[in-house]
N, C-alpha and C positions, 0 to 999 in steps of 0.2 A: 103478554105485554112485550113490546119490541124494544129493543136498546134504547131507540130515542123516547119515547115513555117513560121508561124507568130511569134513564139520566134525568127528564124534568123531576119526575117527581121525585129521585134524591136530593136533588136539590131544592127543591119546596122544603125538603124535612129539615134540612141542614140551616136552610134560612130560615124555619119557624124554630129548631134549637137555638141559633145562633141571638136571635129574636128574647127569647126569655131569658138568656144570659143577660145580654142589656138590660133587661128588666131589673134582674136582683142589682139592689143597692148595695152590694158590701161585697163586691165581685172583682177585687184588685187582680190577683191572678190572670184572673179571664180577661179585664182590660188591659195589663200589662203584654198579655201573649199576643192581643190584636194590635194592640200597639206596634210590638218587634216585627210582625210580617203583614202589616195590609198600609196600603197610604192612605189618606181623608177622604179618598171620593168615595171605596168601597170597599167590602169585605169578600173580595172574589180571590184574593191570593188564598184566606183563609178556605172557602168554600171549595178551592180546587185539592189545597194539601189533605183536608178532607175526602174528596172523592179517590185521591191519588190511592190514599190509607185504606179506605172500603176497597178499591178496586184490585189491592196489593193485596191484602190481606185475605180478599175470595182466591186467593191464586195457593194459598197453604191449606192443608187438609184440614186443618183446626182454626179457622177465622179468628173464633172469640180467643179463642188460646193464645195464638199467636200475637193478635192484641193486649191481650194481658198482659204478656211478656215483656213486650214494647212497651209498656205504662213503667214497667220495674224498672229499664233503665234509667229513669228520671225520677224515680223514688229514694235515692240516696242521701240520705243526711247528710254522708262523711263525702259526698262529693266537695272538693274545692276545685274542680280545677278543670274547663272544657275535655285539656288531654285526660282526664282521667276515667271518662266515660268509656267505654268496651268497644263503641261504635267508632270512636273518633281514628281507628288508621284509616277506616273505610271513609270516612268525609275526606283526612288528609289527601289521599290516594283520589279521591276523585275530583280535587280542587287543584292537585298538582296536575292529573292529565287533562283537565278543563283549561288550565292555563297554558301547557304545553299546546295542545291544540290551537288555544286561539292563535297563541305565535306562529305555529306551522300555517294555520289558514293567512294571519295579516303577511307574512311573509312573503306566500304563493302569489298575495296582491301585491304587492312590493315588487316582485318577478314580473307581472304582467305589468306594469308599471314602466318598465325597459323594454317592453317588445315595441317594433316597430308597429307604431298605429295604436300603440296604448295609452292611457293617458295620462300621460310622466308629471302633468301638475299634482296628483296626486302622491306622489314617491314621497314626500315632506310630512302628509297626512299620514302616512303606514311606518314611517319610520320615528315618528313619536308615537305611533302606537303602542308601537314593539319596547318604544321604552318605557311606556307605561305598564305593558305587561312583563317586563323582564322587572320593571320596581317591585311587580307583586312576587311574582316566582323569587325574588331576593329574600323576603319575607315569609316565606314558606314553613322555616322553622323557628321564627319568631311564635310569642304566645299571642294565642287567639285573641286577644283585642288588638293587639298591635296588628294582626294580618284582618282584621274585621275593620279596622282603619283605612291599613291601603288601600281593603275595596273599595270605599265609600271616597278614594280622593281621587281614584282614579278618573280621567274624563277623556274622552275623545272630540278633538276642535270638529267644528266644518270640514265638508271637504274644498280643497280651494276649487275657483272656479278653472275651469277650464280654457287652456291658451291655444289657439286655433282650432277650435270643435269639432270644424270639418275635417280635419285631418286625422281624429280619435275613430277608431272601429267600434262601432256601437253592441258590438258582439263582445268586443275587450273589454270594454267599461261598463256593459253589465254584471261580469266575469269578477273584475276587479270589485268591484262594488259589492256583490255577493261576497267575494272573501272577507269584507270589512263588517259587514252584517253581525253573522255569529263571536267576533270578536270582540264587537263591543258589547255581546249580551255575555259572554263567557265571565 
């Protein structure tokens, strides 16, 4: 069977599991979790973190094991508190250089922004960017809902239209453009 074979048919299995879950009536848990990561149209965020987890876990010598493992850290009664999970420097640490990044990328747009032939309407568009992402980076050691907040108010406007177009390098403002991409997914 070829990679793309057995990608279908993981996900057949994932969506006939996913499938009986909906089925049981007294299944809050399982609705609440679909809840936190998929939106109304579909259940493909869940299907993918799914495949992520099969796909992570064939890469450890003990698959089932290693999954086990991963189950117990969400097994804690005396958990209160996000920070007090064993995992949480490793989200910390990769929410701070995901945020760090995006600055560095909306930045580098901001830069081409000032080059001759760039397209300087947009300079206004990257510099509320950058303050939308330094809001989050301020929040960094705030407790996990307060920074599960900022993300969700975070927004990025339009970008403005462009003043003399002819004059923009179309080579600069795809440049530019790309650097604004990843930062508003970050």
């Amino acid at each position: 069977m070829d990679t793309i074979e057995s990608t279908i048919l993981r996900d057949e299995v994932i969506e006939t599991l996913l499938e009986g879950e909906y089925a049981k009536s007294e299944n809050a848990p399982f609705f609440h979790l679909i809840e936190s990561i998929t939106d109304d149209r579909s259940d493909q965020n869940v299907i993918d973190i799914i495949s992520r987890l099969y796909d992570f876990s064939k890469a450890n010598p003990s698959p089932e094991k290693w999954l086990e493992q991963v189950t117990l850290f969400y097994k804690n009664d005396k958990l209160e508190r996000i920070k007090d999970l064993p995992f949480y420097d490793l989200i910390h640490k990769d929410i701070r250089l995901s945020i760090e990044r995006a600055i560095e990328l909306l930045q580098q747009g901001l830069d081409l922004t000032a080059i001759s032939g760039g397209p300087e309407s947009y300079r206004e568009n990257f510099l509320e960017d950058i303050t939308e992402i330094d809001k989050l980076k301020s929040k960094l050691n705030s407790d996990w809902s307060e920074l599960q907040t900022a993300f969700q108010q975070v927004s990025f406007g339009r970008l403005k239209p462009l003043k003399n177009k002819e004059e923009v390098d179309e080579r600069l403002l795809k440049q530019t453009k790309k650097k604004r991409e990843p930062g508003e997914k970050k």
